[in-house]
Structures are given as structure tokens and as C-alpha cells.
C-alpha positions as CSV (number, residue, x, y, z in Angstrom):
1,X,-47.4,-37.6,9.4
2,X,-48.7,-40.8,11.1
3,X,-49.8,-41.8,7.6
4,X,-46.7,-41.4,6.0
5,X,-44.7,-44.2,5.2
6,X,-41.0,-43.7,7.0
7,X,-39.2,-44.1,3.6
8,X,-41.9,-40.9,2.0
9,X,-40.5,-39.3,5.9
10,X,-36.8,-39.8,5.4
11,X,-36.9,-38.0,1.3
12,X,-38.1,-34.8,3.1
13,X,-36.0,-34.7,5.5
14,X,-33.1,-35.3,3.4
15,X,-34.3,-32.1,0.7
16,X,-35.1,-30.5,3.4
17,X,-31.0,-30.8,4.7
18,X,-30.1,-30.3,0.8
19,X,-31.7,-27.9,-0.1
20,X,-30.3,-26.1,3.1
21,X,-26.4,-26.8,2.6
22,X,-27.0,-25.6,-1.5
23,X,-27.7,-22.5,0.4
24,X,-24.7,-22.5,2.5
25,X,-22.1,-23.1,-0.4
26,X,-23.4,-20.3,-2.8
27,X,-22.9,-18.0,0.0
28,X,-19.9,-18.9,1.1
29,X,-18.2,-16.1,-1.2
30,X,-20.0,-13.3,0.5
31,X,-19.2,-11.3,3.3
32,X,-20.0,-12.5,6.7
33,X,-23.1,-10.7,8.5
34,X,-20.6,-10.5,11.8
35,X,-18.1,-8.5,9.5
36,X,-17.5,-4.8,10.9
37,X,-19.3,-2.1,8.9
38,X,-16.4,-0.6,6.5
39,X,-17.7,2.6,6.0
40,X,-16.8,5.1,3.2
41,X,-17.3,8.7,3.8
42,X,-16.8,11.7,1.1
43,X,-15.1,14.6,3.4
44,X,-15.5,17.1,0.3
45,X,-14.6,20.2,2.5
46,X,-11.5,18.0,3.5
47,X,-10.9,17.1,0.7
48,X,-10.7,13.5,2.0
49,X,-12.9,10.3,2.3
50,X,-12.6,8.9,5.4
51,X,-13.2,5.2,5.7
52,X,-14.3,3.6,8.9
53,X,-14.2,-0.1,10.2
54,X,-16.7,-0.9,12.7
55,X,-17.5,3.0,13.2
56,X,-13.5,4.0,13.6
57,X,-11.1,5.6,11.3
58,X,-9.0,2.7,9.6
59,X,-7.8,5.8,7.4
60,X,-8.4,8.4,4.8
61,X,-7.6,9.1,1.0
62,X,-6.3,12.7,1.1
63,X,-6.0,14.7,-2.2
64,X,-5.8,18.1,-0.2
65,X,-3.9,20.9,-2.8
66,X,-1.3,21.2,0.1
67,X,0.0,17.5,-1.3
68,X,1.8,16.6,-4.5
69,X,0.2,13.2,-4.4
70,X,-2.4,11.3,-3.3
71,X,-1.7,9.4,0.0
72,X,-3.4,7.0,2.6
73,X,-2.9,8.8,5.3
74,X,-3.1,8.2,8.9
75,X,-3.4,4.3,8.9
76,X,-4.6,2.6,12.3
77,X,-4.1,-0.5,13.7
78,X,-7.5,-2.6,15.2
79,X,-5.4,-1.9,17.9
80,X,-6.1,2.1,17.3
81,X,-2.7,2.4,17.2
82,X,-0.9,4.1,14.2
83,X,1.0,2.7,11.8
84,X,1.9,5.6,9.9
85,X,4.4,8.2,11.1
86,X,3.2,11.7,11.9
87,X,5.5,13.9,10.5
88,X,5.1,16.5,8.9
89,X,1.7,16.3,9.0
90,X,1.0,15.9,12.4
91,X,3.9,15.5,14.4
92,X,4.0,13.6,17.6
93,X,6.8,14.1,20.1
94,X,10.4,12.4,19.1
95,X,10.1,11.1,15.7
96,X,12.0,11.6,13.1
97,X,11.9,14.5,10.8
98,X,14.0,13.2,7.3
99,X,12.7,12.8,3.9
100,X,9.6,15.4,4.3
101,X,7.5,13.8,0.9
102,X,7.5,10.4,2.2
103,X,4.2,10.9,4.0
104,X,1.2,7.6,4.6
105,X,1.4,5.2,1.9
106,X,1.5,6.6,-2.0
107,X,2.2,5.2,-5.3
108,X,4.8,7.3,-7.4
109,X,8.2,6.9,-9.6
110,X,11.3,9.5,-9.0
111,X,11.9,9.6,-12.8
112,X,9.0,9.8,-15.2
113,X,10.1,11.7,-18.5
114,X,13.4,13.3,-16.6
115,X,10.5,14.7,-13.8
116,X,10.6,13.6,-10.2
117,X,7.0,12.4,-9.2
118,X,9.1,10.5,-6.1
119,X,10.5,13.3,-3.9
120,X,7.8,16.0,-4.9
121,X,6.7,18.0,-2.2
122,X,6.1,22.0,-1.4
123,X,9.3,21.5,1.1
124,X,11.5,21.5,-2.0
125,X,13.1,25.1,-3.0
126,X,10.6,26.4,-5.9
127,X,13.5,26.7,-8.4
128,X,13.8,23.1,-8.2
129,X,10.3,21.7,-8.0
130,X,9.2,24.2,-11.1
131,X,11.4,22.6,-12.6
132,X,12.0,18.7,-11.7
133,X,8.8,17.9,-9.8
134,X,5.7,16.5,-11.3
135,X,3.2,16.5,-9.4
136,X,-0.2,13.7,-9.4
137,X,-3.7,15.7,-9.8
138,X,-6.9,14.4,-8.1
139,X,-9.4,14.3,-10.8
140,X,-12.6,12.8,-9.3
141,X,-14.0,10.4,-7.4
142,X,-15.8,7.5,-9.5
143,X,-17.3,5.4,-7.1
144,X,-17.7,5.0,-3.1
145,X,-19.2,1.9,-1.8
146,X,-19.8,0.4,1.6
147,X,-20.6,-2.7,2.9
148,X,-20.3,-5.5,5.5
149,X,-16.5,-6.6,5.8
150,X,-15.6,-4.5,2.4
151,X,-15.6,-0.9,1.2
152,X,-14.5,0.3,-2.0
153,X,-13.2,3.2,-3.6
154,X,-12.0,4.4,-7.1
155,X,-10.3,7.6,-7.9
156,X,-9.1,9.3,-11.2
157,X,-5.6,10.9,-11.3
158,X,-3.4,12.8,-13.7
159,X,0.0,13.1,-13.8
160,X,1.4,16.3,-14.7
161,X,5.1,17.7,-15.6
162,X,6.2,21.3,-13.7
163,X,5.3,22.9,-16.9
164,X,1.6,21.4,-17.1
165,X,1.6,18.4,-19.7
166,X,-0.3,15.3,-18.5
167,X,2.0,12.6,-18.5
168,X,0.3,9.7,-17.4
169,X,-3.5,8.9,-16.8
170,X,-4.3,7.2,-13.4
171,X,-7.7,4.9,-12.6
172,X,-6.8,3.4,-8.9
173,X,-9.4,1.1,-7.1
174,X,-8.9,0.8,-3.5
175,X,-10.3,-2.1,-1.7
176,X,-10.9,-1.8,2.6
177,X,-10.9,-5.4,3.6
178,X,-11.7,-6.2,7.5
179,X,-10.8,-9.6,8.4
180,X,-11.1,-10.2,12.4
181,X,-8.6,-8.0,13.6
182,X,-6.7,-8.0,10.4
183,X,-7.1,-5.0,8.0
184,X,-6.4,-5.5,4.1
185,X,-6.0,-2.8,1.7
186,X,-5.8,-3.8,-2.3
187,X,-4.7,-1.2,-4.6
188,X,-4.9,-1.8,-8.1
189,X,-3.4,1.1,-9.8
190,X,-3.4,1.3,-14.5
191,X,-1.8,3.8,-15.7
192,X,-2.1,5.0,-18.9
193,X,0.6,7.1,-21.5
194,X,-2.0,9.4,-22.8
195,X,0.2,12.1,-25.0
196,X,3.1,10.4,-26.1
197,X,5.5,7.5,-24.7
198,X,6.5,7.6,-21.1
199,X,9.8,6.3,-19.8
200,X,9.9,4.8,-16.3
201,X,14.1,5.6,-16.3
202,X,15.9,2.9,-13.8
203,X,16.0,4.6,-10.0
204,X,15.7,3.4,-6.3
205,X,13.5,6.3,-6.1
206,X,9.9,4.4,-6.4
207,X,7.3,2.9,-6.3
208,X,5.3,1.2,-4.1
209,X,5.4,2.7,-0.5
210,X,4.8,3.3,3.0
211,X,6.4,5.4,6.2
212,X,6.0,3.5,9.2
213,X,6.0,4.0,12.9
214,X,9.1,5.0,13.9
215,X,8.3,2.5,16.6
216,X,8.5,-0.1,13.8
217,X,12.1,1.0,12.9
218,X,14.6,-1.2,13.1
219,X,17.8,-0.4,15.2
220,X,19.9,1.9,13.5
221,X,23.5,1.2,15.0
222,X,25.6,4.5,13.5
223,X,24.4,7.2,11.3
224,X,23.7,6.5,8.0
225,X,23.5,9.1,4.7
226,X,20.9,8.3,1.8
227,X,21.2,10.2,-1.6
228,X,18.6,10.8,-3.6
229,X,17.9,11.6,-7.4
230,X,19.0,14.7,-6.9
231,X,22.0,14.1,-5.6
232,X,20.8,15.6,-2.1
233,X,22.0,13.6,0.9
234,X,20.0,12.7,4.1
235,X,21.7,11.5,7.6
236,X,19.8,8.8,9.4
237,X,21.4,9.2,12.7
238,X,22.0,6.3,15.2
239,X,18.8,5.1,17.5
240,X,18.7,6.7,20.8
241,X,15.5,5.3,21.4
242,X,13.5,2.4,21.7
243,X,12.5,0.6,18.6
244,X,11.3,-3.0,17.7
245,X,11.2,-3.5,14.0
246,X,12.4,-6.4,11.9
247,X,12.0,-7.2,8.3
248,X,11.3,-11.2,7.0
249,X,10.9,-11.9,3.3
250,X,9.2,-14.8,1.4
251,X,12.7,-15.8,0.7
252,X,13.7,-15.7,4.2
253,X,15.9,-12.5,3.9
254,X,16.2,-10.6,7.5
255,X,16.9,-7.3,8.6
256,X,18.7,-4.8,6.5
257,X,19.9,-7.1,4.0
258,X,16.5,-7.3,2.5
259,X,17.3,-4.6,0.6
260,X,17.7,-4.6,-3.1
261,X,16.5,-8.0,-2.7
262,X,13.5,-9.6,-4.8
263,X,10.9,-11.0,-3.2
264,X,7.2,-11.8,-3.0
265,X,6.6,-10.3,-0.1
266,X,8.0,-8.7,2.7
267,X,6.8,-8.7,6.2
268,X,7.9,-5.7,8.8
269,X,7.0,-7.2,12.4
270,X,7.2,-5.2,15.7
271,X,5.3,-3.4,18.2
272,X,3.3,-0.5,18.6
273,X,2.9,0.9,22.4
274,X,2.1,-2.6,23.6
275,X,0.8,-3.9,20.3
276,X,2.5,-6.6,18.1
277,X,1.8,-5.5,14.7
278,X,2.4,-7.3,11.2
279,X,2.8,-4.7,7.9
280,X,2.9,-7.1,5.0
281,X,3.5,-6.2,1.3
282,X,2.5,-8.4,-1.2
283,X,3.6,-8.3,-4.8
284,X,1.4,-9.6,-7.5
285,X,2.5,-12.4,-10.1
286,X,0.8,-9.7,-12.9
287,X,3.0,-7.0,-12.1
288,X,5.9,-6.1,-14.3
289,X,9.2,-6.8,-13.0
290,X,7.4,-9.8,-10.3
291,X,9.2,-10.3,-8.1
292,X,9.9,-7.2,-7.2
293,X,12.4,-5.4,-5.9
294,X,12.7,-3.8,-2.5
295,X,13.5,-0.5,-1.2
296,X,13.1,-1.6,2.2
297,X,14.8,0.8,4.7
298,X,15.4,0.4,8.6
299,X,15.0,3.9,9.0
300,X,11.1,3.8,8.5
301,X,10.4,3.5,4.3
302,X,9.2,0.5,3.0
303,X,8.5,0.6,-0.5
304,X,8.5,-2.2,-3.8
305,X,10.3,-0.8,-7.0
306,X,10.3,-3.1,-9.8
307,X,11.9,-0.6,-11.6
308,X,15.2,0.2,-9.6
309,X,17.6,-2.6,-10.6
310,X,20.7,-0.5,-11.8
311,X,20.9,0.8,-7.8
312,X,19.7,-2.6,-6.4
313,X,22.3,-5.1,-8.2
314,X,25.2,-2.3,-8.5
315,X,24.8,-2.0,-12.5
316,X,24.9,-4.9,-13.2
317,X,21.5,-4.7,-14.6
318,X,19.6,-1.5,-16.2
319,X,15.7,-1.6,-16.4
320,X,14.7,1.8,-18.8
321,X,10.7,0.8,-18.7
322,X,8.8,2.8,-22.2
323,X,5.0,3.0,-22.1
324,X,4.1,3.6,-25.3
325,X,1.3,6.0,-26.2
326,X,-2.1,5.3,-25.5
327,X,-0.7,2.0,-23.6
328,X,-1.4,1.3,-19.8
329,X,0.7,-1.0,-17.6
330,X,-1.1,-2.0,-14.2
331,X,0.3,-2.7,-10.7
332,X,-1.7,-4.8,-8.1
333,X,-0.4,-4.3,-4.2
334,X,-1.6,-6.1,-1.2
335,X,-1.4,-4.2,2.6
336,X,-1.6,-6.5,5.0
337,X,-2.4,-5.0,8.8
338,X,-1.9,-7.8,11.5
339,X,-3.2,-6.9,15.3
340,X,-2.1,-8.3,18.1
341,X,0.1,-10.4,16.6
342,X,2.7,-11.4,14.5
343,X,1.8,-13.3,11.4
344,X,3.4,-17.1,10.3
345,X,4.6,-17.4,7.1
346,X,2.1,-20.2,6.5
347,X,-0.6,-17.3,7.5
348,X,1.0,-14.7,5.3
349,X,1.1,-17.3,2.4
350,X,-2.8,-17.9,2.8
351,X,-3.0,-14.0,1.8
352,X,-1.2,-13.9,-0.6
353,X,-3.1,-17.1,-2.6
354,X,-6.2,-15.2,-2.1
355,X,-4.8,-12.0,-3.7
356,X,-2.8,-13.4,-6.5
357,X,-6.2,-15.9,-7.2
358,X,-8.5,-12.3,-7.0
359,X,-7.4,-10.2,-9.6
């Protein structure tokens, strides 16, 4: 290099330096190497996959025959804590024991043709799920990948009336997404009217939804009754114990009230044994009905329905959605798991600008 002239010296050093930041910005999209493992593994016997962050259960897709849907179901924390309620699969001590098909986090509508794909499960009397249940068949799995910071999974389903008649087709890709101590899961659900027109008929019933911690709850000052499609009532009795939960929406809606409400997103914020946890809903400016509506319970459901506006602005508005056949309508969700703490709405927002700008 003696022999070099300095201005021959400074042009390779410069390449050198550009050629190593061109590197840097195309790989900026990918996943970083210090992501956790997500993991995605087919428990056939189970009839579950299981997926695992960093060599833990985050949770599993279950399509066991002893459900009338597919669920996500437990869900953890990074905390290891869950965020899902037990019952009535397994049950801890105390919790609450209403509303027995409302199990992990599902997609599903209460009135699809007249048939109740919302509060299916085998706890109903048999004369009235033969009748007004449909039920959501697993079909197969298409594809199960793993990956640094991201696993992915997509599933075929079928709904079915009581009486056998496929409904609706279902093609659902789930996306795993570790982000620190964050946990992100995408669903992006089309569903397809495959033998004649489907009506989504207006309901609270739907669609969207998880059952949460009954840590998570928020106080439930006197007993409340809830009735459902089929004109069956359920009591919510008054708190005795402790609970921590509080709802926020992008609107800046609180508590109770932000039900029925349209939003963006809603965040449920409290704490699990110790933990301050974040559950975050995002709807998606591509879904029908956007901004959704909310059927956004104290009492532990928390679910978007951008179907249900008869029951959500007290008929002053009737939304009777027709699929005709051989047409598919889509709906994009984003889950957003905050450990440790409570996210900003500033933080939230960031989320939710990376979803919408994704799919």
C-alpha cells in the first residue's frame, strides 16, 4: 500500500464501507439472527400443532373432535403466564364457569344460514345442537413453517350445517410473530360460499374473539344477565375477587362503555400474577364493516363483530351480510401480547401501521 497514492487508498475504503451498508439495507426486512426460535410442531395424535417461542409453548392450534371449532388454545404470556382462561378445558381453582363454547381465541358467527356456528359446543342439549348448531371441520394442514422470529401455519376448514351441508369453505393463515417480549399473532381468515349464497344475519353473537384471564376481568360491581341467540340467559355475578382489567380504545373509550362501540383497536390492560400484560386487537382497514364493532365484555370475552349493529346501536341500524356463491370475503386480525408492561398508544399505533401496511 506504500505505493498507493492516498486518493487510489480513500476509493477503497469508501466501496469497501458501501458496499457494506447496501448489505445492511436489503436485510433489514428479514428476521433478526437474535430472534427466538418460533417453532411449529404437528401433534397429530393430539390432534394439535404446538408452536413454541424460544423452546416454550406460546400455544397450540387444536382441532380435537371433542371441539365444534378450531381454537388457539392455551395462550402464554413471555411472562409464562396465561392469558387464556382454563375452563372448561382445564380448569384452575376460582374461575368462572359461564358461557362453556367461548374457549382460547376462535373465529365464528352465531347466525350463518339460520345455524349457530357462535355458541356451538357438545355442552348444548342434543335436541338443540342437531338442530341449530353448525359446527367448523378441520380439513388439513397446508403448510407448517419455522423460522427465526416467525412461524407460520395454514389450515383448511369447512363449515357444516347440523344436517351435513358445507356452508362455507375456510383457508386461514396464522402468523407466530416474536418481538422481544412481545408476542404477535396475524390471522388472515377467506371464506368462501361454496354451494349456494350465505347470509351473515345481523347478531352480537360473533366474530372475532378471545376469553381472557379472569384476572384480566374488569370489576363487575352487581350481577349482570347476558342473552344469547337463543334466547338463553347467563348471570355474570358481582366480583368477589381480585381483578385488574381495563379496556382503552383507539378512540379513547374506557371501561365498559366500549361496548358496541367502533373502533380500530382495542386494548385490554392488567395484570397477570405479578405480570402487567397488554391484549391488543387490531382491526384491519380491508375488513368489511372497518371499523369494527365491539363485543367487548368485562366479564372476560373480547371479541370484534362487524356484523352485529342492530344489538350494538339499538336498531337503529340492520347489517344482513349475503355471500354470494362461489364468492369469498376475508378478515385480517392482529393479537397483540405485551409482557411486562403496558403498551402506549403511540406503541400500539406503530403495530397497527405495520399490519395494516403487511397485508
Amino acid at each position: 500500500m506504500k505505493n498507493q497514492s492516498p486518493a487510489l487508498f480513500l476509493s477503497i475504503v469508501i466501496f469497501f464501507f458501501s458496499c457494506n451498508s447496501t448489505a445492511v439495507k436489503q436485510g433489514d426486512d428479514k428476521q433478526n439472527n437474535n430472534d427466538p426460535k418460533v417453532e411449529l410442531i404437528d401433534q397429530k395424535a393430539d390432534q394439535k400443532v404446538d408452536v413454541m417461542i424460544g423452546g416454550k409453548l406460546f400455544t397450540s392450534y387444536c382441532y380435537s373432535d371433542s371441539l365444534m371449532k378450531q381454537i388457539l388454545y392455551p395462550i402464554f404470556t413471555a411472562g409464562d403466564n396465561p392469558l387464556t382462561r382454563g375452563w372448561p378445558i382445564k380448569p384452575r381453582p376460582g374461575e368462572s364457569t359461564d358461557h362453556p363454547h367461548q374457549r382460547g381465541m376462535w373465529l365464528n358467527y352465531g347466525d350463518v344460514n339460520g345455524y349457530d356456528f357462535w355458541g356451538n359446543s357438545y355442552a348444548i342439549a342434543p335436541e338443540i345442537r342437531k338442530v341449530h348448531d353448525g359446527s367448523i371441520k378441520h380439513i388439513k394442514i397446508e403448510q407448517l413453517t419455522s423460522g427465526s422470529g416467525k412461524g407460520t401455519l395454514v389450515t383448511d376448514e369447512s363449515w357444516v350445517s347440523p344436517f351435513g351441508n358445507q356452508l362455507l369453505s375456510e383457508k386461514t393463515t396464522y402468523h407466530f410473530i416474536a418481538d422481544g417480549s412481545t408476542r404477535i399473532i396475524d390471522r388472515i381468515t377467506t371464506l368462501t360460499a361454496t354451494d349456494s349464497a350465505v347470509t351473515f344475519k345481523d347478531t352480537k353473537e360473533g366474530m372475532f374473539g378471545i376469553r381472557y384471564n379472569d384476572q384480566m376481568q374488569l370489576p363487575i360491581k352487581k350481577s349482570e344477565s347476558f342473552v344469547d341467540a337463543k334466547g338463553d340467559t347467563t348471570t355474570i355475578a358481582a366480583t368477589s375477587k381480585e381483578t385488574t382489567g381495563d379496556y382503552i380504545s383507539s378512540e379513547g373509550i374506557t371501561g365498559d362503555s366500549v361496548w358496541s362501540t367502533r373502533a380500530k383497536w382495542m386494548d385490554l390492560f392488567g395484570n397477570i400474577n405479578g405480570e402487567n400484560v397488554s391484549l391488543v386487537i387490531c382491526d384491519h382497514p380491508k375488513n368489511f364493516g372497518y371499523p369494527t364493532y365491539w363485543h367487548a365484555r368485562g366479564y372476560g370475552l373480547f371479541a370484534a363483530n362487524p356484523f352485529g349493529a342492530h344489538d350494538f346501536t339499538d336498531g337503529k341500524l340492520t347489517i344482513d351480510y349475503t355471500l354470494p356463491k362461489g364468492q369469498s370475503l376475508t378478515f385480517r386480525y392482529r393479537v397483540i401480547i405485551s409482557s411486562g408492561k403496558h403498551l402506549t398508544d403511540s406503541e400500539i399505533n406503530d403495530f397497527v401501521k405495520d399490519f395494516d401496511n403487511k397485508y
